[in-house]
N, CA, C and O atoms as a printed pandas DataFrame, in Angstrom:
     atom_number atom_name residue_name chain_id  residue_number  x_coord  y_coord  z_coord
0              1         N          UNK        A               1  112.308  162.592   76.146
1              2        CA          UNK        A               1  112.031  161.723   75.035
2              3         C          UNK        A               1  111.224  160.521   75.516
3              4         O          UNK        A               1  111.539  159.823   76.480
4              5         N          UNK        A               2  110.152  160.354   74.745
5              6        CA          UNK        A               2  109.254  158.584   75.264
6              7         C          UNK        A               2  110.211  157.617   74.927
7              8         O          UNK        A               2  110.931  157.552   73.931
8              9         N          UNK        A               3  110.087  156.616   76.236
9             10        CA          UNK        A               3  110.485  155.380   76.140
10            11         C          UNK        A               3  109.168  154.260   75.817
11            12         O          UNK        A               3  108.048  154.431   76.299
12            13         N          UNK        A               4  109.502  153.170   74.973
13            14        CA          UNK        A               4  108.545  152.778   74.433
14            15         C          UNK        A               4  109.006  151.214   75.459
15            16         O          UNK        A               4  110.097  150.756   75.122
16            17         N          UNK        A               5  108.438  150.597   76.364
17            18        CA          UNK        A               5  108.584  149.044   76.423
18            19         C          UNK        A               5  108.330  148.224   76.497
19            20         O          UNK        A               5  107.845  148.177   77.627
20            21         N          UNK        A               6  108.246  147.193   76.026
21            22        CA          UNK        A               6  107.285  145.583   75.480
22            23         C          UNK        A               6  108.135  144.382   76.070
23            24         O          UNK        A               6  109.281  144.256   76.502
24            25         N          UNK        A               7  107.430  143.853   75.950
25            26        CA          UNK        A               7  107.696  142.204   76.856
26            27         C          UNK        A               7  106.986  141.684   76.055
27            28         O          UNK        A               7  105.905  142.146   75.690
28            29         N          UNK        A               8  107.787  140.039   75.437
29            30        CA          UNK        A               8  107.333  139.597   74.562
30            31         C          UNK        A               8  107.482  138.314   75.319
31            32         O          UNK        A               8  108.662  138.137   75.619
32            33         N          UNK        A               9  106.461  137.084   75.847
33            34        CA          UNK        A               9  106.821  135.760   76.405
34            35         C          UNK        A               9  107.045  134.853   75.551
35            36         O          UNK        A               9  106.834  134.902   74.339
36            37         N          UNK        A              10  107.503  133.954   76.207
37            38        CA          UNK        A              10  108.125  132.872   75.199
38            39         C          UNK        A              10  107.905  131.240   75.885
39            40         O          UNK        A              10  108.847  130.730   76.490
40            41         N          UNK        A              11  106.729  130.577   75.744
41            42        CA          UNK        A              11  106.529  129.347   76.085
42            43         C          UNK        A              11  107.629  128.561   75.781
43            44         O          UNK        A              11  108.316  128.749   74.777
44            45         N          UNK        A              12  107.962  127.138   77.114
45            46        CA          UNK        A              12  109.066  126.181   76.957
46            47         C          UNK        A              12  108.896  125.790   75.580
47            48         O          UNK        A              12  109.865  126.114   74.893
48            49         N          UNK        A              13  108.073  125.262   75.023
49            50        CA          UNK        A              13  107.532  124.760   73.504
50            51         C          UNK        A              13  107.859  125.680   72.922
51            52         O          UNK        A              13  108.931  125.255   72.490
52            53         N          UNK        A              14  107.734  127.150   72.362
53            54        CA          UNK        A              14  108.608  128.110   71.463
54            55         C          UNK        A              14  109.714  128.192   71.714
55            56         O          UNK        A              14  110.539  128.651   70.925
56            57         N          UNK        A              15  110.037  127.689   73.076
57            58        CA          UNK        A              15  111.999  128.432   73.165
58            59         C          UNK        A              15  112.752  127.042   72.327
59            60         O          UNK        A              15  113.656  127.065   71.492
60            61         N          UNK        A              16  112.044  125.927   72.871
61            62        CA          UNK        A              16  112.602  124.585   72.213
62            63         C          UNK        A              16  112.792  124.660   70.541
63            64         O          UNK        A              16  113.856  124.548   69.933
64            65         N          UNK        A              17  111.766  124.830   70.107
65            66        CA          UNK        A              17  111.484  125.165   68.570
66            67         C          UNK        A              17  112.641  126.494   68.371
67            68         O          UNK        A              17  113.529  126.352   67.531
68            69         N          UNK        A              18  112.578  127.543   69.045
69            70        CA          UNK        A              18  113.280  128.661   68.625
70            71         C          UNK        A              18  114.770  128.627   68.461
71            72         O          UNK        A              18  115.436  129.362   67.732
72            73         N          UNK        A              19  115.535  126.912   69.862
73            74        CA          UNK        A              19  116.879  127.177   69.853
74            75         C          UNK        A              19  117.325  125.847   68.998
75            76         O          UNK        A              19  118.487  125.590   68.682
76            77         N          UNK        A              20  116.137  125.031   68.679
77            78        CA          UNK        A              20  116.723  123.614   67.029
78            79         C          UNK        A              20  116.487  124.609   66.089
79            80         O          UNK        A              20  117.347  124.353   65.246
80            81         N          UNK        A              21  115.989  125.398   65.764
81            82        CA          UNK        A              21  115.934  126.541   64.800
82            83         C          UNK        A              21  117.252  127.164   64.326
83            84         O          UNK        A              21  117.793  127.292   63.228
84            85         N          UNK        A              22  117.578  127.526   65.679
85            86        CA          UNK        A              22  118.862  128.788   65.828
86            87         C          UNK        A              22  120.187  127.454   65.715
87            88         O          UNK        A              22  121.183  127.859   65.114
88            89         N          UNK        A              23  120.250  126.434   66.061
89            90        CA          UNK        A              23  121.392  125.205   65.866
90            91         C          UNK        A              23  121.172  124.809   64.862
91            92         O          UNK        A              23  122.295  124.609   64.400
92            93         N          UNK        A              24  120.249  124.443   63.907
93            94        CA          UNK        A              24  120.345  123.814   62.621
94            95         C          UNK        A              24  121.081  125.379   62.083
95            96         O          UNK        A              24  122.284  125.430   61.828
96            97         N          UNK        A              25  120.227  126.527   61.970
97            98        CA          UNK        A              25  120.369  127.534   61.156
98            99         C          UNK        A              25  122.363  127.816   61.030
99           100         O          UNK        A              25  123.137  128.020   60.095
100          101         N          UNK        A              26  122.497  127.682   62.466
101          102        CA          UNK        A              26  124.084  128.487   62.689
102          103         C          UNK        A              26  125.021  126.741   62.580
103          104         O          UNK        A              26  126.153  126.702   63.062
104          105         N          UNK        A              27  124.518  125.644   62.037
105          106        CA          UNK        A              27  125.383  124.609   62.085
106          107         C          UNK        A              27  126.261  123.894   63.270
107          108         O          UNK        A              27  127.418  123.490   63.150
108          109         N          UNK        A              28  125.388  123.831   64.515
109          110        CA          UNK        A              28  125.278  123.422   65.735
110          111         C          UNK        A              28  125.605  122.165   66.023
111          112         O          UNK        A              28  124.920  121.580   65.184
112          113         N          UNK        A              29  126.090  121.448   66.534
113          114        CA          UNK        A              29  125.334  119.772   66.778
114          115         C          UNK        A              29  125.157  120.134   67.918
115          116         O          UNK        A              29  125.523  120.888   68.819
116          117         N          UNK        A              30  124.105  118.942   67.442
117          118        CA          UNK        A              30  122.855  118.715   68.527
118          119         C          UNK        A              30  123.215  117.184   69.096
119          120         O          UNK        A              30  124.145  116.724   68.434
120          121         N          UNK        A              31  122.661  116.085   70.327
121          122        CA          UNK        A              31  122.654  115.114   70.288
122          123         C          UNK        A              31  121.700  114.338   69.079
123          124         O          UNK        A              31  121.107  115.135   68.352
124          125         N          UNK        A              32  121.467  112.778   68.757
125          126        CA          UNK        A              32  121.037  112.401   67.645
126          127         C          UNK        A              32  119.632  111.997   68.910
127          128         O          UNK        A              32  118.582  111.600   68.405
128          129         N          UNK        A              33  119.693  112.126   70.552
129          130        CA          UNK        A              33  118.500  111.483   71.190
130          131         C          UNK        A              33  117.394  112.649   71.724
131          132         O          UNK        A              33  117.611  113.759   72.210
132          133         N          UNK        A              34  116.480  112.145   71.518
133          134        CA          UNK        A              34  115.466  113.049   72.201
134          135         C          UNK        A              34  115.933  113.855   73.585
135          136         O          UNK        A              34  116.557  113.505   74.587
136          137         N          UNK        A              35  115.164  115.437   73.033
137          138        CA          UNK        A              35  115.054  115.803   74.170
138          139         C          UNK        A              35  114.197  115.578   75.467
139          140         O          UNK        A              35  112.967  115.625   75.488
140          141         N          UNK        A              36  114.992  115.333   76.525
141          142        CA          UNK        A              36  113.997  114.739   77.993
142          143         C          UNK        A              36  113.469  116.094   78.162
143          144         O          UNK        A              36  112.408  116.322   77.581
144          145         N          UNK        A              37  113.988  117.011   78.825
145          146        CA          UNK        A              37  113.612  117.744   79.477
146          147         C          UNK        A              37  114.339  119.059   79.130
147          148         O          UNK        A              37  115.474  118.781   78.742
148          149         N          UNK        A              38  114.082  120.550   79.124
149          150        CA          UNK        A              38  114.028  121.935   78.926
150          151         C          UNK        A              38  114.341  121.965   80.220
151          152         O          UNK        A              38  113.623  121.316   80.981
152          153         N          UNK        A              39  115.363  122.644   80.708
153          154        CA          UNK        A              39  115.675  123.531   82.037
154          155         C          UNK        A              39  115.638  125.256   81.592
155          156         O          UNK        A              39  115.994  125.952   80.641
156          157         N          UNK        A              40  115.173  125.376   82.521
157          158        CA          UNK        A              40  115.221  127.128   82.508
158          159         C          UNK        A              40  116.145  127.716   83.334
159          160         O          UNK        A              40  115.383  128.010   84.255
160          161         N          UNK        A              41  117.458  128.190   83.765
161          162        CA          UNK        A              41  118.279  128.872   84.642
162          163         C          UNK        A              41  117.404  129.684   85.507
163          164         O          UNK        A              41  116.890  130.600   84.864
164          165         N          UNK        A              42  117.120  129.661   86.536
165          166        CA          UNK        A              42  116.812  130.653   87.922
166          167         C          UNK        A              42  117.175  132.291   87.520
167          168         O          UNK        A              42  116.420  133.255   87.391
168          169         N          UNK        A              43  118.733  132.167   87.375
169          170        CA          UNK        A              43  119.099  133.154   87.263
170          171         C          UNK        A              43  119.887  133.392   85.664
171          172         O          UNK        A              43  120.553  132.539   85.078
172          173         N          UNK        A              44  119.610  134.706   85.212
173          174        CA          UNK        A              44  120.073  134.998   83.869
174          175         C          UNK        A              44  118.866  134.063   82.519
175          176         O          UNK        A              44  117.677  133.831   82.736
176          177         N          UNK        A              45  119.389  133.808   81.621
177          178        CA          UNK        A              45  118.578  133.283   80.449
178          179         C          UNK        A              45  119.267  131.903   79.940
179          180         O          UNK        A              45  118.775  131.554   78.867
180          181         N          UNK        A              46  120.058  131.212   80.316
181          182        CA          UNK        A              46  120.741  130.270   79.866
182          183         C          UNK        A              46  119.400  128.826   79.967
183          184         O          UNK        A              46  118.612  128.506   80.856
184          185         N          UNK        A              47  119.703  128.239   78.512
185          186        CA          UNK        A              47  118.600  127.253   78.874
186          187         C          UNK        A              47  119.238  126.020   78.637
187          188         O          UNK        A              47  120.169  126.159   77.843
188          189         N          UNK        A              48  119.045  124.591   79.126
189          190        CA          UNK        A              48  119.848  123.541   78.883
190          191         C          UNK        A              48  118.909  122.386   78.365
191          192         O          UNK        A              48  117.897  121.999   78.950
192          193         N          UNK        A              49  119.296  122.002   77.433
193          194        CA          UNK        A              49  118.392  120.495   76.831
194          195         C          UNK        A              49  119.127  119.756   77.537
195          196         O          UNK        A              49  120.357  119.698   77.528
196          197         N          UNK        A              50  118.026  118.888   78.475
197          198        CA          UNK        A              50  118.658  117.504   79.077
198          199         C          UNK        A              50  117.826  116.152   78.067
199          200         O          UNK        A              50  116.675  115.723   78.157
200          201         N          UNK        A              51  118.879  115.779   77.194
201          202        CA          UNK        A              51  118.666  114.863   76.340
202          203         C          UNK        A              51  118.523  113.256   77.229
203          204         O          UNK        A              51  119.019  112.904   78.299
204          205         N          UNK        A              52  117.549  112.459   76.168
205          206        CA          UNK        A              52  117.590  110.994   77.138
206          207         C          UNK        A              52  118.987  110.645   76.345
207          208         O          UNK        A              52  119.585  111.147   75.394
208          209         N          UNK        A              53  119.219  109.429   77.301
209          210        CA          UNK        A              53  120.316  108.219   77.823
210          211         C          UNK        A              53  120.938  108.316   76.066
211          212         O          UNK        A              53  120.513  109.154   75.270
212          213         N          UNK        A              54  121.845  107.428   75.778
213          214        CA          UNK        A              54  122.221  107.180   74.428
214          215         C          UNK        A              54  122.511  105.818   74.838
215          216         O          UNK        A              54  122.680  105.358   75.968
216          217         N          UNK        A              55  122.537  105.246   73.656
217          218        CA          UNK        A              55  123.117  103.476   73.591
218          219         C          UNK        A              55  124.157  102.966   74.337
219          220         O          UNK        A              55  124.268  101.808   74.742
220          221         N          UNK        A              56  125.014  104.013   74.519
221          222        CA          UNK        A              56  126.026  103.855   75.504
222          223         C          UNK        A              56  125.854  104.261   77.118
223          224         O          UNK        A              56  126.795  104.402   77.899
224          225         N          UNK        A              57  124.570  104.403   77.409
225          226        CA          UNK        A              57  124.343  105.232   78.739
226          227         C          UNK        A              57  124.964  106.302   79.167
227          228         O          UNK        A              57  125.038  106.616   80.355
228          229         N          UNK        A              58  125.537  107.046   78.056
229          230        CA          UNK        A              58  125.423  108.738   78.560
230          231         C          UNK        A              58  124.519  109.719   78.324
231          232         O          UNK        A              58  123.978  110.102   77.287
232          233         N          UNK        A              59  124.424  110.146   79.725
233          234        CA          UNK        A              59  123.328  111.336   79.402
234          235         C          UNK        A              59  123.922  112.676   78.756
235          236         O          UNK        A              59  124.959  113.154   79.216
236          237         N          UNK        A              60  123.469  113.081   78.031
237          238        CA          UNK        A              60  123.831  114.266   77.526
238          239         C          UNK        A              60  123.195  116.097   77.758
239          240         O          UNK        A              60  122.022  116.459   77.659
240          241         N          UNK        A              61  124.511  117.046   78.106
241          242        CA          UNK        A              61  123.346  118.327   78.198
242          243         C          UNK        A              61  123.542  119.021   76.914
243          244         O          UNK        A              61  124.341  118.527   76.119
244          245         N          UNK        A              62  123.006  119.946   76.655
245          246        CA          UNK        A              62  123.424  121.485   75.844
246          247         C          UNK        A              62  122.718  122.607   76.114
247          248         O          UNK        A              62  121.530  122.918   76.027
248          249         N          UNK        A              63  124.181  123.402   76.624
249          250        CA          UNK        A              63  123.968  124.788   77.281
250          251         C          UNK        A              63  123.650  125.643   76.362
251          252         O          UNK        A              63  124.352  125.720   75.353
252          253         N          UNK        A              64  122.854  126.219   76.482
253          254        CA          UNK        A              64  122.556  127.947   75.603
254          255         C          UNK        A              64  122.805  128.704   76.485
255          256         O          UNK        A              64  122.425  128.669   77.656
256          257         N          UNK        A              65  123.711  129.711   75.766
257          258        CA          UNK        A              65  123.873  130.682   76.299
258          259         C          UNK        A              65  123.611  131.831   76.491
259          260         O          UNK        A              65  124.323  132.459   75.707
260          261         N          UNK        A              66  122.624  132.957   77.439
261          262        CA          UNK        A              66  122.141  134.206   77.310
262          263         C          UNK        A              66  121.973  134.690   75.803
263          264         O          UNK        A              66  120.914  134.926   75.221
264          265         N          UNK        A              67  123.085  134.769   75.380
265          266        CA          UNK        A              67  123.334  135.665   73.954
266          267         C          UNK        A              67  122.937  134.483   72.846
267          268         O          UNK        A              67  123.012  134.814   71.663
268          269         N          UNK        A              68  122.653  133.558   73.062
269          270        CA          UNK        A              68  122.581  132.191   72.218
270          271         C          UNK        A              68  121.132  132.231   72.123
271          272         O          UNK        A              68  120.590  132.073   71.028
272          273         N          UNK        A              69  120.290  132.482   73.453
273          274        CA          UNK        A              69  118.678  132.188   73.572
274          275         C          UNK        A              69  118.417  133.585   72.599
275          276         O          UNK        A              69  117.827  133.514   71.521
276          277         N          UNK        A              70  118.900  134.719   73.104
277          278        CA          UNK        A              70  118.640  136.336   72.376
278          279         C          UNK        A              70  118.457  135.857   70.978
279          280         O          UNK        A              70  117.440  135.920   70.287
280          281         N          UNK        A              71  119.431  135.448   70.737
281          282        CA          UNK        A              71  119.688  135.122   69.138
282          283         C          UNK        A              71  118.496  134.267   68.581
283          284         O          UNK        A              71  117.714  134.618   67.697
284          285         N          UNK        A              72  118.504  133.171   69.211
285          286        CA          UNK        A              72  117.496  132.315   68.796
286          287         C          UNK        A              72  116.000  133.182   68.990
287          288         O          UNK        A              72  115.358  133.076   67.945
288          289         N          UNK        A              73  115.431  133.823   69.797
289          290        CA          UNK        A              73  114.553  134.415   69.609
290          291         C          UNK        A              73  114.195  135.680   68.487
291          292         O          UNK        A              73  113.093  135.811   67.955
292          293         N          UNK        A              74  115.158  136.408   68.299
293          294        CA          UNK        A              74  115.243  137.292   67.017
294          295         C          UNK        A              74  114.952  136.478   66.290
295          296         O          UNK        A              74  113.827  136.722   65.855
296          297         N          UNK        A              75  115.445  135.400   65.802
297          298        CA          UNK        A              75  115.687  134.768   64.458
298          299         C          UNK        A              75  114.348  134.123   64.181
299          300         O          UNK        A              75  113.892  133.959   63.050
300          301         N          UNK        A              76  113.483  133.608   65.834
301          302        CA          UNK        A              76  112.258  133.023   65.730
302          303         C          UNK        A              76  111.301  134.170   65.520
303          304         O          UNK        A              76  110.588  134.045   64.524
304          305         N          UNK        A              77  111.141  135.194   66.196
305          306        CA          UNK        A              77  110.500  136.391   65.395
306          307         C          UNK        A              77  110.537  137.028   64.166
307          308         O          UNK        A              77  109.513  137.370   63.574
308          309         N          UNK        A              78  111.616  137.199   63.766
309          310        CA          UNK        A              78  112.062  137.054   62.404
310          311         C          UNK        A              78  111.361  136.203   60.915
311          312         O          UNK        A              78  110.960  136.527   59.798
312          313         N          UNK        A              79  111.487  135.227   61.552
313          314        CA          UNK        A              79  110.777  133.875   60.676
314          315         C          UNK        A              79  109.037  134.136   60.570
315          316         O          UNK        A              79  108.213  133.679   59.777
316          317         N          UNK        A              80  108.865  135.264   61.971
317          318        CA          UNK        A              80  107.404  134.520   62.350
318          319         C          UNK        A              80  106.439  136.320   62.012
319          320         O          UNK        A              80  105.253  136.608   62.178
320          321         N          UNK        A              81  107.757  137.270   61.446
321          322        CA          UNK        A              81  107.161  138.087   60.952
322          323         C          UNK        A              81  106.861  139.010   62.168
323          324         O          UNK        A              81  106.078  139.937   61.965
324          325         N          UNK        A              82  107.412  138.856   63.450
325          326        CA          UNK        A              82  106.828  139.909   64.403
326          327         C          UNK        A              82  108.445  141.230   64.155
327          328         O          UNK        A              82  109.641  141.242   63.863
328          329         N          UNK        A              83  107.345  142.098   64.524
329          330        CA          UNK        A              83  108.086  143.564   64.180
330          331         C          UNK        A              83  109.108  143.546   65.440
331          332         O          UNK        A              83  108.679  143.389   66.583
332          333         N          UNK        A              84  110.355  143.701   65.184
333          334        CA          UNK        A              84  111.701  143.747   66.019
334          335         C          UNK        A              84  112.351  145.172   65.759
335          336         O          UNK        A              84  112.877  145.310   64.655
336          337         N          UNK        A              85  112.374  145.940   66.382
337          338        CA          UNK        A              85  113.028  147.469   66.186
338          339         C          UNK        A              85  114.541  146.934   66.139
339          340         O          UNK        A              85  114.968  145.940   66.725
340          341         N          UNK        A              86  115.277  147.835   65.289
341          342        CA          UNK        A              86  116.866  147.019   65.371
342          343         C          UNK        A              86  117.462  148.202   66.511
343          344         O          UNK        A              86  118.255  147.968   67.423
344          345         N          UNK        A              87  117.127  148.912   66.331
345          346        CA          UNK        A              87  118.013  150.098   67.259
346          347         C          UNK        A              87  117.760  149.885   68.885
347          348         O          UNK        A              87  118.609  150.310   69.668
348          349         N          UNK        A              88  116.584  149.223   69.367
349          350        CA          UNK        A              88  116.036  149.161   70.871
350          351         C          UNK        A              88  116.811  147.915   71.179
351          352         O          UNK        A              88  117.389  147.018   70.565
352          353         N          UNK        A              89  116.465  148.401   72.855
353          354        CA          UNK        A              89  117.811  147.896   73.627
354          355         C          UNK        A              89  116.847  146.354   73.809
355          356         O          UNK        A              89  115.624  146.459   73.903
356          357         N          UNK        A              90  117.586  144.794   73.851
357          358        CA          UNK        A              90  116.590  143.637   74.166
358          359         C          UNK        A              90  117.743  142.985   75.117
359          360         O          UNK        A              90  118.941  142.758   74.943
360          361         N          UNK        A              91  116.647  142.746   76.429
361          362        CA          UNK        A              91  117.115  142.164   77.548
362          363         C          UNK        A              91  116.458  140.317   77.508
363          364         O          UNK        A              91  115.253  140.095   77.389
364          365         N          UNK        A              92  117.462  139.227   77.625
365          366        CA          UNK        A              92  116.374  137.710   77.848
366          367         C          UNK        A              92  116.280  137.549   79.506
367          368         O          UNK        A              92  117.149  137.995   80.255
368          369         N          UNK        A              93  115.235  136.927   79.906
369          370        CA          UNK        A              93  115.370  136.446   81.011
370          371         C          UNK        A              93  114.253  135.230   81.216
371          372         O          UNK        A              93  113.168  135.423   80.669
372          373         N          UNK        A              94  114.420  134.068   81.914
373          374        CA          UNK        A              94  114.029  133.441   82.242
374          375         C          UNK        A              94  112.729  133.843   83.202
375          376         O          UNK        A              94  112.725  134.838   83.927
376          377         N          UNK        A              95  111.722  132.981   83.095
377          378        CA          UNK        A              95  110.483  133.268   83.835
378          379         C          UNK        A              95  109.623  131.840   84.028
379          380         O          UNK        A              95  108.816  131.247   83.313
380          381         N          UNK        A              96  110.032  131.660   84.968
381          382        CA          UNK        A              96  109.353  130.210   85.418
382          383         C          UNK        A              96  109.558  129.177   84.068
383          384         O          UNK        A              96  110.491  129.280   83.271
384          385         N          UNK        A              97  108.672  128.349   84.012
385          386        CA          UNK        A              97  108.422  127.563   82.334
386          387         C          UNK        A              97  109.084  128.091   80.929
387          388         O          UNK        A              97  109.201  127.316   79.980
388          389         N          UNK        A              98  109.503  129.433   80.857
389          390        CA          UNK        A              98  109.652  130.168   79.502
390          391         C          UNK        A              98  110.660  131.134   79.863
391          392         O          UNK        A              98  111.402  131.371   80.816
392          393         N          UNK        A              99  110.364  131.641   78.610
393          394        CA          UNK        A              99  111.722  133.336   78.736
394          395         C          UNK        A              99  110.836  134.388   78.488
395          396         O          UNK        A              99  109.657  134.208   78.184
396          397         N          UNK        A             100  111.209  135.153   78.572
397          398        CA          UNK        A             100  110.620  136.767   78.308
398          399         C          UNK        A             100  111.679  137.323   77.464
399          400         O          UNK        A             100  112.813  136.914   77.716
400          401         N          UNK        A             101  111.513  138.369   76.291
401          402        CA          UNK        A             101  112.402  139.152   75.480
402          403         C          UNK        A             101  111.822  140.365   76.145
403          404         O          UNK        A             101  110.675  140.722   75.876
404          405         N          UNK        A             102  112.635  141.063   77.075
405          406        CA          UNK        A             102  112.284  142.578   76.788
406          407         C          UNK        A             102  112.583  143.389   76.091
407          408         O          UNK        A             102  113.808  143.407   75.967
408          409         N          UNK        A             103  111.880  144.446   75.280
409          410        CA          UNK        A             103  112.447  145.630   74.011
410          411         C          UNK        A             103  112.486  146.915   75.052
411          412         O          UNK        A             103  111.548  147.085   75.831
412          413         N          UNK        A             104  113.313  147.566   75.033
413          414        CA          UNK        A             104  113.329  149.182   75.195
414          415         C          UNK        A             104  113.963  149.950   74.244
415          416         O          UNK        A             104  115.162  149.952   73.964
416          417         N          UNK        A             105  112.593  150.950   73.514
417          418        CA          UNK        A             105  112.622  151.639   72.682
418          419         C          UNK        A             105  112.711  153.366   72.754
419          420         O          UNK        A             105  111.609  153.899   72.885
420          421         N          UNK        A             106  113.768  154.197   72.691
421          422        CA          UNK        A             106  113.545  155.640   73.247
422          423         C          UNK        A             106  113.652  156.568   72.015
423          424         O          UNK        A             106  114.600  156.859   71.286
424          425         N          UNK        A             107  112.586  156.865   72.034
425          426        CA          UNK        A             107  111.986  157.420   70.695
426          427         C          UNK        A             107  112.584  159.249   70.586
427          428         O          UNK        A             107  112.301  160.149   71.377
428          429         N          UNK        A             108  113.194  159.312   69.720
429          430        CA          UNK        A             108  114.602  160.668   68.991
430          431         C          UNK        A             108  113.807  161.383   68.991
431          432         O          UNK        A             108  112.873  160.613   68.765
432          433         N          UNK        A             109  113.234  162.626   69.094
433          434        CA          UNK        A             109  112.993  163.816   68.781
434          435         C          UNK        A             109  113.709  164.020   67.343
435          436         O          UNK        A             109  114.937  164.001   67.255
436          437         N          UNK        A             110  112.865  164.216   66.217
437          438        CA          UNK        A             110  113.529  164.911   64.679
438          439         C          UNK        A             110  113.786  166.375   64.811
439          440         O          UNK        A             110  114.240  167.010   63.859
């Protein structure tokens, strides 16, 4: 049977947009201060907003989690009209600056 597989990248600037997307959408809080800085995990897909200082001088993080970024990217493709097979298998992973969605698709014999 053909396996079909795509890699879809995902600039720091789309993942940012993709996971205030996926927290407003699913009723999240967020901090009320700008985000400083986007971390990307080395390993796995977990991404962390390192927010600036607050009035009180705490810095603040928020973890996404593997299955949290997945999500947020469906939902940003979704919105953005790109074709998502529901049945194919999707792997996230981190890649320098961004994420990657991989699809693997194994196409049934009728």
């Amino acid at each position: 049977m053909p396996t079909e597989t795509r890699k879809i990248q995902f600039t720091a600037d789309e993942i940012r947009a993709a996971l205030i997307h996926y927290a407003l959408r699913t009723e999240m809080r967020l901090p009320k201060e700008g985000i400083d800085k986007v971390r990307f995990a080395k390993d796995g897909a977990n991404v962390t907003f390192i927010y600036a200082r607050s009035q009180d001088g705490e810095k603040r993080e928020v973890i996404f989690t593997e299955q949290q970024v997945g999500a947020a990217i469906l939902l940003y493709c979704h919105t953005r009209g790109f074709p998502m097979p529901r049945s194919a298998e999707k792997v996230v992973k981190n890649e320098g600056d961004g994420t990657s969605m991989f699809i693997r698709l194994v196409h049934t014999e009728s």
